[in-house]
Structures are given as structure tokens and as C-alpha cells.
C-alpha positions in Angstrom: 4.3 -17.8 2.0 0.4 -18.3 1.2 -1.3 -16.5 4.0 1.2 -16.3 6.5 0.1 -13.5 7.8 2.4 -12.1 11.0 2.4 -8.1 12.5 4.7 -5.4 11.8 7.1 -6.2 14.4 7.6 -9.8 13.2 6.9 -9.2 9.6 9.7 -7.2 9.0 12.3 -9.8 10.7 10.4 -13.0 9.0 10.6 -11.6 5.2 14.3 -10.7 6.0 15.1 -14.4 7.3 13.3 -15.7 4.1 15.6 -13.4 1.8 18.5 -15.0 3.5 17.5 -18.7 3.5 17.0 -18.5 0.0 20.0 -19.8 -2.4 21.2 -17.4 -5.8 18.3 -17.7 -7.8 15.5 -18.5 -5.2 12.2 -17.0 -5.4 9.6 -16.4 -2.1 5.9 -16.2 -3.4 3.4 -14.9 -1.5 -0.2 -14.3 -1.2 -2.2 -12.4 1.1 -5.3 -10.6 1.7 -4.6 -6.9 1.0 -6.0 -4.2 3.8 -9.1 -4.0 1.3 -10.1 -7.1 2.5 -11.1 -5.5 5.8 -12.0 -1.9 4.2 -14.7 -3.0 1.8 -16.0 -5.7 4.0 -15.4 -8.6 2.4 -16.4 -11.9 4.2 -13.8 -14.6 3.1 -11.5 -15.0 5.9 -8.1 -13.3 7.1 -7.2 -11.1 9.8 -8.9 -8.3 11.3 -6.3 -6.5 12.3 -4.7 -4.4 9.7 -1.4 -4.6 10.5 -1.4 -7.9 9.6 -2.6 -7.4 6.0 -0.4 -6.3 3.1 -0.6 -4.0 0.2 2.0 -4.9 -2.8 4.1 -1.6 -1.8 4.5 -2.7 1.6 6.2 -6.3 0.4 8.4 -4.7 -2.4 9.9 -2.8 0.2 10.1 -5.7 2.8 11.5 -7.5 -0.8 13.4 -4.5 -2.1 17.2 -6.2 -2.1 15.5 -9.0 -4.2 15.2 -8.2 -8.5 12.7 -8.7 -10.4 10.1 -8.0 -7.9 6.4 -8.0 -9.0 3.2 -8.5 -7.5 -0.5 -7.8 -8.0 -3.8 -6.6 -6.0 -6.6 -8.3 -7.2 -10.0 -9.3 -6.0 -10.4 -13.2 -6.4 -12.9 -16.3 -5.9 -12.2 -18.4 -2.8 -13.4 -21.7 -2.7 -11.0 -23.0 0.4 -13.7 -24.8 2.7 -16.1 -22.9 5.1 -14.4 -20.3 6.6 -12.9 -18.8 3.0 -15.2 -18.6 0.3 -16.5 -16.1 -1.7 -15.2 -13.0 -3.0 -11.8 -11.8 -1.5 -9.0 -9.2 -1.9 -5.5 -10.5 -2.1 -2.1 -9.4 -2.8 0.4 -11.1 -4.6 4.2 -11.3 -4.8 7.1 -12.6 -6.0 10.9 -12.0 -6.7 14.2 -13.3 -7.4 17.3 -13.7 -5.4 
């Protein structure tokens, strides 16, 4: 899921469906800018809305039936075309089945 981006309401109900579409030993990765991204300005790209942007404690509980689940918040270099370069801030997860 790299910047797949959805709201609260469908959030919740996408990341469960994921969980269950994936086979023993399957693993969901995911990036996507954190709520910093709209906080400190940055001017990469993503949404504008909040809800729609994810901090890492936010996915471990959307992921929380999942082991091994880790993640980082980190700011990074985009270099993805036009509308997403420079700096940008970016969750990051991942888990096991």
C-alpha cells in the first residue's frame, strides 16, 4: 500500500480486508505521508486533509492482530516527477500475518 491514502471511515474497513486477504505469513507494507507533512508545510505532494494522513501509531493499531509490526516516521527525498519532489514526511509500516 504505497500512498494509498483513504479517510477514517474507509481506512479502517480497507486495512481490515488487507489483513484478511493475506495468506499465513503475508506481509502489507505501507508508506505514507505522516500528518507532519501538512503541519510543517512541506511541499511534496499528498493530501490536505488530515484524516487521510497516518502517523505509525495510528497503523499499528489498524495492524494490531498482525506480529511483528514495525514501522518508522521519517523525513525523506522525493524525486517521483513534478508533483512530488523535494523534502517530504512519510510513515512507514510493515507486519506479518
Amino acid at each position: 500500500m504505497i500512498y494509498a491514502h483513504l479517510n477514517s471511515e474507509l481506512r479502517n474497513q480497507f486495512h481490515h480486508n488487507v489483513i484478511t486477504s493475506l495468506k499465513p505469513g503475508g506481509k502489507p507494507i505501507l508508506e505514507a505521508f505522516h500528518p507532519k507533512q501538512l503541519k510543517d508545510n512541506y511541499k511534496s505532494g499528498g493530501p490536505k486533509n488530515t484524516d487521510m494522513l497516518y502517523a505509525l501509531n495510528l497503523l499499528k493499531k489498524d495492524f494490531q492482530n498482525l506480529t511483528d509490526g514495525q514501522g518508522k516516521e521519517l523525513e525523506i527525498d522525493l524525486k517521483e516527477g513534478q508533483f512530488h519532489s523535494d523534502k517530504g514526511f512519510v510513515t512507514r509500516f510493515t507486519g506479518v500475518k
